[in-house]
C-alpha positions, 0 to 999 in steps of 0.5 A: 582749329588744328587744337580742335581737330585734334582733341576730336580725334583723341577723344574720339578714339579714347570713347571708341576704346572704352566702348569697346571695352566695355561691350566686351565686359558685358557680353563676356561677364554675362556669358561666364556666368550663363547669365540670360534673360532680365539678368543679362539685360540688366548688367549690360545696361548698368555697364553701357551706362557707365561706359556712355557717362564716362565718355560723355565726362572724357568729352565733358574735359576736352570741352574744358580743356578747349575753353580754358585753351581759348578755341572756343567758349559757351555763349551763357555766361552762367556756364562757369563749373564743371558740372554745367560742362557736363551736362552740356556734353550729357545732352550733346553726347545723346543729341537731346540736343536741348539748346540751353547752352551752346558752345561758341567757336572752335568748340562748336566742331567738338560738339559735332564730333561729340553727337556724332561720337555718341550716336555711334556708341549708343547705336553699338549698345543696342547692337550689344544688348540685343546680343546679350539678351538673345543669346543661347548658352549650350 
């Protein structure tokens, strides 16, 4: 449980960071360039998307990591590349939540951490897209 907890909070803040990085590059970008409207809303989406994959890859390789560590596993037996893992942290990180595959031991509390992880972050995108799109430049 202790390699568990601890892989949540690195991964944790890593996303964090990113995120706060990227809402920056995109509130920054767009007002640099008196970018509103469509235009703003567009390079805010493409740069919170790559930001929201990235992360949900970051989580992608702690479930790898975990797996290949033994705390925990995925109860399908056809989980067997990196993309299947991906995909799993895909619909974890948005809590889609589709059931599919679901992690097994130690694993189960990253994916808590995860779902929790992204509803945060996508919550601050909308904060971040809603700023960009209303904003005024003088």
């Amino acid at each position: 449980m202790t390699l568990a907890a601890g892989l949540a909070i690195i991964l944790f803040g890593l996303c964090g960071g990113l995120h706060a990085r990227a809402m920056a590059f995109a509130m920054h970008l767009t007002d640099r360039k008196h970018i509103t409207g469509t235009g703003a809303l567009l390079i805010a989406l493409y740069v919170l998307a790559a930001a929201h994959i990235a992360e949900a890859g970051l989580y992608a390789v702690g479930f790898f990591i975990g797996e290949s560590t033994g705390i925990g596993g995925f109860a399908q037996s056809d989980v067997n590349s990196f993309m299947d893992v991906f995909y799993f942290s895909v619909v974890n990180y948005s809590s889609l939540g589709l059931g599919d595959i679901y992690p097994t031991g130690h694993l189960r509390f990253l994916a808590g951490i995860e779902a929790l992880n992204g509803f945060l972050l996508i919550s601050c995108s909308a904060s971040t897209i809603f700023l960009v799109t209303t904003r005024r430049h003088s």
